[in-house]
C-alpha positions in Angstrom: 82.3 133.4 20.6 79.0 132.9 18.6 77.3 135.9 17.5 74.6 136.4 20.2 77.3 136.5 22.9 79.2 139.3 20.2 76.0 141.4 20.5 75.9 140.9 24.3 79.3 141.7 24.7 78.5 144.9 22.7 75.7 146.1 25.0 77.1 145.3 27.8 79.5 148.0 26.7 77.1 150.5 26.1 75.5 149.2 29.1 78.8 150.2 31.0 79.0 153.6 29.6 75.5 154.7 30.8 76.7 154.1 34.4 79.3 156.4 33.5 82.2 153.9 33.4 84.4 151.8 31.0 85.4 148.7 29.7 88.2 149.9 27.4 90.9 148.3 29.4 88.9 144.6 29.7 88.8 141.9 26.9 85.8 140.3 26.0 86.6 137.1 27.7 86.5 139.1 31.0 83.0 140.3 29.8 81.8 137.1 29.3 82.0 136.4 32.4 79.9 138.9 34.2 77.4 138.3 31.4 77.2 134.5 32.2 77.0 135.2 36.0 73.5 137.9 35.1 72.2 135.0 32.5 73.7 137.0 29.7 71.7 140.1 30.6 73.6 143.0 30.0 72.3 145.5 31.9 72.8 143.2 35.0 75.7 142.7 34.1 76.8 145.7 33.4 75.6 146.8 37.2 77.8 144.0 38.1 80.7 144.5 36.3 80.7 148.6 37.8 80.2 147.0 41.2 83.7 145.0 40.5 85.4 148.2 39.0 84.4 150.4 42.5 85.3 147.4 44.9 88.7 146.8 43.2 89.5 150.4 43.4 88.8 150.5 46.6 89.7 147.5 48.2 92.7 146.6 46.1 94.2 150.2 45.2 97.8 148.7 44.0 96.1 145.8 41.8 97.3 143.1 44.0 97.7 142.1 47.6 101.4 141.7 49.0 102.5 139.0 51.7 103.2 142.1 53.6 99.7 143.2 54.4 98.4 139.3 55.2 101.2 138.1 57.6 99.0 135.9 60.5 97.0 134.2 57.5 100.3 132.9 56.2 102.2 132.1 58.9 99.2 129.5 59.2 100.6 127.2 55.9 97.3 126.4 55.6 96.8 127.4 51.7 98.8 125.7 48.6 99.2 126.2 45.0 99.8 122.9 42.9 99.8 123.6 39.3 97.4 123.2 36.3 94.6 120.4 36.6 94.2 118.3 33.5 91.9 120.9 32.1 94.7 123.5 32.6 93.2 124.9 35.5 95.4 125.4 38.5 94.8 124.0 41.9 94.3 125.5 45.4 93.9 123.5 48.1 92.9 124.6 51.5 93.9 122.5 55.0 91.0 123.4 57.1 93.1 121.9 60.5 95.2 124.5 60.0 92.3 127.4 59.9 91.7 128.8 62.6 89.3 131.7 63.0 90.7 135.2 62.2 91.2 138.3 64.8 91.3 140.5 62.4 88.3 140.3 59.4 90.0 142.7 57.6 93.2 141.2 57.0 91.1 137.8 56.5 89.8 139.2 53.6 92.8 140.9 52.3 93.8 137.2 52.0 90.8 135.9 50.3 92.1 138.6 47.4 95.1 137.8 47.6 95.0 133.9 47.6 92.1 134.3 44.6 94.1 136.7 42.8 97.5 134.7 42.9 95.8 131.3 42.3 94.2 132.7 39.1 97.3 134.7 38.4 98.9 130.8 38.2 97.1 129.8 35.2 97.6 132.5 32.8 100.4 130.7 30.2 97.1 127.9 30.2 94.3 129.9 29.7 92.9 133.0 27.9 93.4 136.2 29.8 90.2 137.2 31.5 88.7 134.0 31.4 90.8 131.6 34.1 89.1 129.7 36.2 90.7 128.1 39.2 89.8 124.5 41.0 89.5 124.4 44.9 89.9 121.8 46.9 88.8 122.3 50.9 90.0 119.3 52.7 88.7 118.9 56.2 90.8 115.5 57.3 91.1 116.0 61.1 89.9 119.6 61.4 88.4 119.9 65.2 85.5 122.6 66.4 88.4 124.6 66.7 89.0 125.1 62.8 85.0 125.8 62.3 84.4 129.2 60.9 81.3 129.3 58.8 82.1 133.1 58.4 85.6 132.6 56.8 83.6 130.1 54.0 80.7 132.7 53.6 83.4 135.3 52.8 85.0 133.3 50.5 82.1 132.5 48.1 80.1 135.6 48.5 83.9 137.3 47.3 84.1 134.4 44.4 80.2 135.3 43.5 80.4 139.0 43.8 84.1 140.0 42.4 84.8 136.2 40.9 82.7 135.5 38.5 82.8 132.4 36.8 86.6 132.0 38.4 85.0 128.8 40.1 85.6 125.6 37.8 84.7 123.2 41.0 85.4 123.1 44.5 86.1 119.4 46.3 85.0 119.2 49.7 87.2 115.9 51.0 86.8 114.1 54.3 83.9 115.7 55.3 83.3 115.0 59.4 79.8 114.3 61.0 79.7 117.5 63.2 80.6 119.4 60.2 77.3 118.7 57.6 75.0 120.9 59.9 77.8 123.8 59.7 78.0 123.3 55.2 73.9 123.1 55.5 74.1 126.5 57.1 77.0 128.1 55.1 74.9 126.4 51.5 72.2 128.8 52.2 74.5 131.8 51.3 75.7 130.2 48.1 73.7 131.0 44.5 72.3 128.2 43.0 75.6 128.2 40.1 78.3 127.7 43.3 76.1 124.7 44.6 76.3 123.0 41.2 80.2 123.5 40.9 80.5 121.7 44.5 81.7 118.3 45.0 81.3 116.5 48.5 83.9 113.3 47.6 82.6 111.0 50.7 83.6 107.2 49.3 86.7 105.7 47.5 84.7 105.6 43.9 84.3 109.4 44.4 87.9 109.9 45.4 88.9 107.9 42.4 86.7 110.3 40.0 88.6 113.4 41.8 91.4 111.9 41.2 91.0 111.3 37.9 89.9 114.8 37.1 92.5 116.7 38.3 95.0 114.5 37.3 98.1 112.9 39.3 100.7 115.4 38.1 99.3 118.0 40.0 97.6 115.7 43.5 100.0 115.9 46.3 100.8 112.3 47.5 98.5 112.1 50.8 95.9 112.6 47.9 96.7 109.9 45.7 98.8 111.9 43.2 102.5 112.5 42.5 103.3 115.7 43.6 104.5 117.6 46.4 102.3 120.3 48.7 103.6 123.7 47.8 102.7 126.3 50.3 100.9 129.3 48.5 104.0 131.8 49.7 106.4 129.8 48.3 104.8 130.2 44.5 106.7 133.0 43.1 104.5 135.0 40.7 104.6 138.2 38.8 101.9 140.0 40.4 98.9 141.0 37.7 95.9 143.5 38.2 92.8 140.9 37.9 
């Protein structure tokens, strides 16, 4: 870390303080982040970083979600973990056929935590604590007007812009259908200008070969033109961590 980012670091602190909080318990990697998400302005950042500390308290008391409280989002298999990307970041990938909209938006978001929290929870013998980033991958092969839920995908970013910050490495958007582009058009205008830029619509084989290729075979599933198997997210056993 150069020295301006030391001094931002340091007054984001301060920063904290004023708003009667703390960031004795946080690394500076973990500040970073919130700093890079306000343009390294600490006193938007520190705002931010507050707003984090009130909404995990809150909404994730115990430090983590358990299967327990997100049973009908599971029971869909519709999320997997696949290890560590080339760059060491790991790799969710989300069947949108299997999605269908939830009855109950509380427990959907629960499970935006939880799968957030346990995919970045994946990476941590890679990557410096506080600073993981994860790599999504949303593919929409065969998913029918059923599957659309623009509000499910506005939750998820808004929660990976609000209480993620700079976890997003990329996001892959593969097999994207005709009916669908009007639906992403809509659900873009909710995204900040940073998300956009880490999102990759793969729509021809010399794309697919570049996502390929960046992610790496090792941790592809076959049906994507790598070497490994699908691995259901509840079927990664992790030590659960307070992010």
């Amino acid at each position: 870390m150069d020295e301006s980012s030391k001094i931002a670091v340091t007054q984001l602190r301060k920063s904290v303080q004023k708003l009667g909080s703390s960031t004795e318990e946080h690394g500076d990697p973990t500040l970073m982040r919130f700093l890079i998400a306000r343009s390294m302005d600490p006193d938007k950042a520190a705002k931010m970083f507050v707003q984090w500390q009130k909404w995990r308290a809150a909404f994730v008391p115990s430090g983590f979600i358990p299967d327990s409280e997100v049973p009908d989002e599971l029971e869909a298999r519709k999320i997997y973990l696949q290890g560590l990307s080339k760059e060491g970041y790991p790799v969710m990938i989300v069947k949108g056929s299997k999605h269908l909209p939830s009855k109950d938006q509380l427990q959907f978001k629960r499970f935006v935590v939880h799968f957030l929290d346990k995919t970045i929870a994946s990476s941590f013998k890679g990557s410096e604590i506080g600073n993981e980033k994860l790599i999504a991958v949303l593919d929409l092969k065969q998913i029918a007007y059923k599957n659309i839920d623009p509000r499910a995908l506005i939750t998820g970013f808004q929660f990976l812009q609000s209480y993620y910050p700079e976890r997003l490495a990329k996001c892959f958007l593969l097999d994207m259908p005709w009916f669908f582009v009007s639906v992403w058009r809509m659900v873009s205008h909710f995204l900040e200008r940073a998300t956009l830029e880490k999102i990759v619509i793969v729509s021809n084989e010399n794309e697919m070969r570049e996502f390929i290729g960046e992610i790496g075979e090792a941790a592809l599933p076959e049906e994507y033109g790598g070497q490994a198997e699908l691995v259901a997210l509840q079927d990664v056993v992790l030590t659960p961590v307070e992010r």
